[in-house]
C-alpha positions as CSV (number, residue, x, y, z in Angstrom):
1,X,-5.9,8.3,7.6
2,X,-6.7,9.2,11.5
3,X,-4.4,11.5,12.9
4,X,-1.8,10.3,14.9
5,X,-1.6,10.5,18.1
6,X,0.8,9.7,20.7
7,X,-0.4,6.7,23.1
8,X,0.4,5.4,26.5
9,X,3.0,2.4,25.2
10,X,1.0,-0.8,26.4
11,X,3.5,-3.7,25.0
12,X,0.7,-6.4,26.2
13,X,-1.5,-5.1,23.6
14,X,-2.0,-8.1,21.5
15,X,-1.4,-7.8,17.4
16,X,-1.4,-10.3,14.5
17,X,0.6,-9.9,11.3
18,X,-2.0,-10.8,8.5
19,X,1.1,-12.2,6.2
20,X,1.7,-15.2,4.6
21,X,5.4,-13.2,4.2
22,X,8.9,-14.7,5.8
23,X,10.2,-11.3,4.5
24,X,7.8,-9.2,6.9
25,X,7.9,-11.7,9.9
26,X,11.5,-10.6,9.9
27,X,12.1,-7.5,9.3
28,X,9.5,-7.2,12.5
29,X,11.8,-9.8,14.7
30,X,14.5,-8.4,13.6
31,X,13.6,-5.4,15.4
32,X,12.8,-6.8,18.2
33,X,9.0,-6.7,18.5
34,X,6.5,-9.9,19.2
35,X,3.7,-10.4,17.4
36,X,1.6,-13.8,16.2
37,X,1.1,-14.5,12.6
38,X,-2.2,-15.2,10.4
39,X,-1.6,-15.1,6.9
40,X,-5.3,-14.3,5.0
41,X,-6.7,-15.9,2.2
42,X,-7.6,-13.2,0.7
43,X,-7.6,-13.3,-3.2
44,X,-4.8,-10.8,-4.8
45,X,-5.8,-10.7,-8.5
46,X,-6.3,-7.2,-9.9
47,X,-9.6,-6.0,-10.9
48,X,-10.6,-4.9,-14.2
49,X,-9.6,-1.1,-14.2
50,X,-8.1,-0.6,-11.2
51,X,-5.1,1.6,-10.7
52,X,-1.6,-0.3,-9.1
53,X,-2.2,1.7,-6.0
54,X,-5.6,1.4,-5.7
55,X,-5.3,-2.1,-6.3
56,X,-2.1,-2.1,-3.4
57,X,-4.3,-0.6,-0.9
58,X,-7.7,-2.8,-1.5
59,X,-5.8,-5.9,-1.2
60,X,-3.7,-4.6,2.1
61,X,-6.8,-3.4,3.6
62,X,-9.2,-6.6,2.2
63,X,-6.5,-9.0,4.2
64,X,-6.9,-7.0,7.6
65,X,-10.3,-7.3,7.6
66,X,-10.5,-10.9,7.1
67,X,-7.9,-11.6,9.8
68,X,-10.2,-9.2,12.2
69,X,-13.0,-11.2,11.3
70,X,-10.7,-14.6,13.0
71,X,-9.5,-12.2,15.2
72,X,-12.2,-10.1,17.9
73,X,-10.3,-8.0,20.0
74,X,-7.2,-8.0,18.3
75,X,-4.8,-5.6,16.5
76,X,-4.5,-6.1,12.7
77,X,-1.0,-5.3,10.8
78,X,-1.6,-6.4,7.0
79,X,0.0,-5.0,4.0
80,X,0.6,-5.6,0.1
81,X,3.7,-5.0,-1.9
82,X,3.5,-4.7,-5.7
83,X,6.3,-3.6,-8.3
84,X,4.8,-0.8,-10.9
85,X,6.8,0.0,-14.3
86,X,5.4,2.0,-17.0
87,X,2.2,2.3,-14.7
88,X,1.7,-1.7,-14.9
89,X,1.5,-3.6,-11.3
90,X,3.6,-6.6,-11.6
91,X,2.5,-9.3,-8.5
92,X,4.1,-12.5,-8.5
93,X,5.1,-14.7,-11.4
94,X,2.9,-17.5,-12.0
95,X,5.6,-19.2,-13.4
96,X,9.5,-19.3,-14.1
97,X,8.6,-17.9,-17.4
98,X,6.6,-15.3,-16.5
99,X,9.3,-14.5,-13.8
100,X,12.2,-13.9,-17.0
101,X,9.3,-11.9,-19.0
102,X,9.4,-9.5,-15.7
103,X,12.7,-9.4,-14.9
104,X,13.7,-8.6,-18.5
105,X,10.7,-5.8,-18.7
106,X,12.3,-4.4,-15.4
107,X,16.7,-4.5,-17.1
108,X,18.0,-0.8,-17.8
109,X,14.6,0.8,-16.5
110,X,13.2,2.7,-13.5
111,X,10.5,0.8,-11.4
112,X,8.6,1.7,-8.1
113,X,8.0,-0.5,-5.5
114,X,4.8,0.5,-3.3
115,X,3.7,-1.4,-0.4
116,X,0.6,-0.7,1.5
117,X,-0.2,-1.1,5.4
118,X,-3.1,-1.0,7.3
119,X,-3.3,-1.1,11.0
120,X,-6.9,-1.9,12.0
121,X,-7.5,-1.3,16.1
122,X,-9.3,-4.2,18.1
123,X,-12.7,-3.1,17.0
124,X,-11.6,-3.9,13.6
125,X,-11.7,0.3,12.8
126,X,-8.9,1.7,10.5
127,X,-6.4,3.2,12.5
128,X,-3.7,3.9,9.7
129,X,-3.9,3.0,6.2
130,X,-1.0,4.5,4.5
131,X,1.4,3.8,0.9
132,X,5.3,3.9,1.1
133,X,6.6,4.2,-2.4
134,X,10.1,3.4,-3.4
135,X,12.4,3.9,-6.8
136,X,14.5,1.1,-7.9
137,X,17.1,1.3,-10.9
138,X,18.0,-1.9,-12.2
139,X,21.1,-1.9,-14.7
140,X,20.8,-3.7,-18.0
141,X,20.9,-7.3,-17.4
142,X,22.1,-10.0,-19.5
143,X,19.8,-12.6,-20.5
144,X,22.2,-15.8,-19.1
145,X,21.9,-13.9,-15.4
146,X,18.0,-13.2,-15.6
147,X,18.1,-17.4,-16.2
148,X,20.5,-17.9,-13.7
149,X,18.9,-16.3,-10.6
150,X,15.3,-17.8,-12.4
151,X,16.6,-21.2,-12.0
152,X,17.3,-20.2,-8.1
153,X,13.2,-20.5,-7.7
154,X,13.7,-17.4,-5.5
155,X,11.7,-15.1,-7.9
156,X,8.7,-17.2,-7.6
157,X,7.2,-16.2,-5.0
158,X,8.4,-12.4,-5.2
159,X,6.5,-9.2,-6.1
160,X,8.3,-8.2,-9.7
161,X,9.8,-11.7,-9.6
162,X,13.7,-10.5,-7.5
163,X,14.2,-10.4,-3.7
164,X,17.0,-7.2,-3.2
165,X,18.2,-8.6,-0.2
166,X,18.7,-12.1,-2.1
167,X,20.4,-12.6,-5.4
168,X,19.0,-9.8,-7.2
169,X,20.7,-7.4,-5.2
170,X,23.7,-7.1,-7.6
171,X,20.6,-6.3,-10.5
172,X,20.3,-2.6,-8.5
173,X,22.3,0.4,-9.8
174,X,20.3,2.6,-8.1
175,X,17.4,2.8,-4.7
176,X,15.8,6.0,-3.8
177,X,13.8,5.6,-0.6
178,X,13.3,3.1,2.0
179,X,14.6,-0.4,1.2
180,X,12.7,-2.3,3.5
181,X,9.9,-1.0,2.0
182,X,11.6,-3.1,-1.1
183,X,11.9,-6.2,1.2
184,X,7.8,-6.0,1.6
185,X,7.2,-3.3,4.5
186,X,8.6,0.4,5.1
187,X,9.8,-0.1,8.8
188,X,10.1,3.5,9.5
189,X,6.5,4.4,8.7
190,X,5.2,0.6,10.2
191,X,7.2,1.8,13.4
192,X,5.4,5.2,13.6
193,X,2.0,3.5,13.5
194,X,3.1,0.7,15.8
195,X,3.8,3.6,18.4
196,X,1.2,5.7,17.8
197,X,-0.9,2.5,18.9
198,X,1.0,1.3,21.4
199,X,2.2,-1.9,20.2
200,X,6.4,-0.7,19.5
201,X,8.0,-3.0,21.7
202,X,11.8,-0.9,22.4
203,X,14.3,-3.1,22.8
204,X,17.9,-3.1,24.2
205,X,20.4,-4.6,22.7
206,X,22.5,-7.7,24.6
207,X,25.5,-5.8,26.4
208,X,28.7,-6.7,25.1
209,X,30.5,-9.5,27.0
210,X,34.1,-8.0,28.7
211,X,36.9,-9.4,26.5
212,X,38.6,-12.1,28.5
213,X,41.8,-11.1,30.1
């Protein structure tokens, strides 16, 4: 990872987030910063052998570069989030029973949620790549709720098959670490690269109206 180092703030700097993730595009908004969007293409199966972080990182740093290669001249935010119990990466489920296989593997137990981010600079060079990793307690869950929030379709499409800022939330007994990071991107440490490169946009908030006398 290059060392960080502080940067004249140039907000016209232009940067694409390389996500195909609502969750991401959000958390980013929500914080006030503008950015355009490019999900990759990039295929996210595991290879034979390869450890969950190691495979976390590849993938994060596989969808910057292809985004760079659309992109010339541009910025490149991607990242990868994968839930890991007992040392197994769990992606997404390919199906609603896959989903209930996770979600019961993940009841009563300890799991870590690791997302990796890669900022690549306009030359398409690594300027941080860098893995946030989080610990989630679920409590034991009952096998009518694991079907209930399954037939909600929100698992789907969700790393370890729950969204904690959606209906799983209630499933969490325990978080140690950055919940964003959780959500699919550790806003702290995306914030510190962001800066270091120039791109943090600070906002300030909209003053509060005078109550009407």
């Amino acid at each position: 990872m290059r060392r960080l180092e502080p940067q004249r703030e140039d907000c016209s700097a232009r940067w694409v987030l390389a996500s195909a993730s609502p969750r991401r595009a959000e958390l980013l908004r929500g914080a006030g910063q503008r950015f355009e969007v490019e999900p990759s293409r990039v295929d996210e199966a595991r290879r034979s052998g390869e450890g969950a972080l190691d495979f976390a990182g590849r993938v994060a740093r596989e969808k910057a570069t292809e985004i760079a290669a659309r992109r010339p001249g541009w910025w490149i935010l991607a990242a990868d989030t994968i839930v890991i119990v007992d040392g197994d990466p769990l992606g997404k489920p390919i199906d609603a029973d896959d989903a209930v296989r996770m979600l019961v593997r993940l009841s009563g137990h300890v799991h870590e949620v690791a997302t990796a981010f890669v900022l690549l600079d306009p030359e398409a060079r690594v300027f941080v790549d860098r893995t946030v990793r989080t610990e989630v307690l679920f409590g034991s869950l009952e096998r009518t709720a694991i079907d209930a929030y399954v037939a909600t379709g929100e698992p789907l499409d969700k790393a370890g098959a729950y969204a904690i800022q959606g209906g799983a939330r209630s499933f969490v007994a325990d978080l140690r670490g950055s919940l964003s990071n959780v959500i699919g991107l550790p806003m702290a440490e995306v914030e510190q690269a962001l800066r270091s490169a120039g791109l943090w946009t600070d906002t300030v908030p909209d003053p509060v109206p005078d109550p009407v006398r």
